[in-house]
C-alpha positions, 0 to 999 in steps of 0.5 A: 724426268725419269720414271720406273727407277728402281732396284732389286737386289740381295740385302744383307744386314747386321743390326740388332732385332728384337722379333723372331722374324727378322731377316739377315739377308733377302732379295728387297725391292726399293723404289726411287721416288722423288718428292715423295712423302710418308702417304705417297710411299705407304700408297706405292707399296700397298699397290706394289702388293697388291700388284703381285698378289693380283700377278699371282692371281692371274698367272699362278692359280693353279700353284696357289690352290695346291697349295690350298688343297695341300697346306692352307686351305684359305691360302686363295682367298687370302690372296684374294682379300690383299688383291682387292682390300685398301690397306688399314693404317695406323701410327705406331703409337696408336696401334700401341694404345689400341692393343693396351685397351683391348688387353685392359678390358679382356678382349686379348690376351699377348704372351708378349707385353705391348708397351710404347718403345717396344717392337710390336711381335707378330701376334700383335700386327696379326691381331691389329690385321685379322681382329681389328681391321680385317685387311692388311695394315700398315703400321707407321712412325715407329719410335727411333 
């Protein structure tokens, strides 16, 4: 069996997005992993991150706090958190139900709707990763 098999290379795709966020061309990262379920790859990209957030750690910390002393002040102990944090998950669906019940009883208000088919904007995966869970989230199934 072969191990470590993986490509790292520009992708470039044309598809429709609906977040102001999406990509057109970046440098992606995808590992080969066979048998592998949706639990087996959601665990191997949360430790892939947290990985790299523990490499710039340990090689790039006088980088990362200019940055801090310059840009972000709270850029260092972000990375931190992510380096040491298990990863909160929580199915599209789910997610979807939860942001519409904190918005039904006040709790947030979004300047764009939550609703079950619709793409979740950054506001929403923040609130769900800063206010819900307080760690990074992995949110998964996502309608078709």
């Amino acid at each position: 069996a072969m191990t470590n098999v993986y490509t790292f290379g520009p992708t470039f795709r044309a598809e429709d997005s609906h977040t102001t966020r999406h990509l057109a061309e970046f440098w992606m990262i995808e590992p080969e992993i066979a048998f592998c379920d949706l639990e087996a790859n959601m665990k191997c990209a949360e430790q892939y991150v947290r990985y790299c957030c523990n490499a710039i750690l340990e090689r790039n910390l006088d980088d990362l706090e200019f940055i801090a002393s310059r840009y972000d002040k709270d850029s260092v102990a972000r990375v931190r958190q992510v380096a040491t944090s298990d990863f909160a998950r929580i199915s599209y669906t789910e997610a979807v139900a939860l942001l519409q019940e904190h918005v039904k009883e006040g709790k947030k208000t979004f300047e764009n709707l939550v609703e079950w088919g619709i793409d979740l904007q950054s506001e929403h995966e923040r609130y769900l990763a800063e206010v819900v869970f307080k760690c990074p989230t992995i949110v998964y199934n996502y309608p078709k």
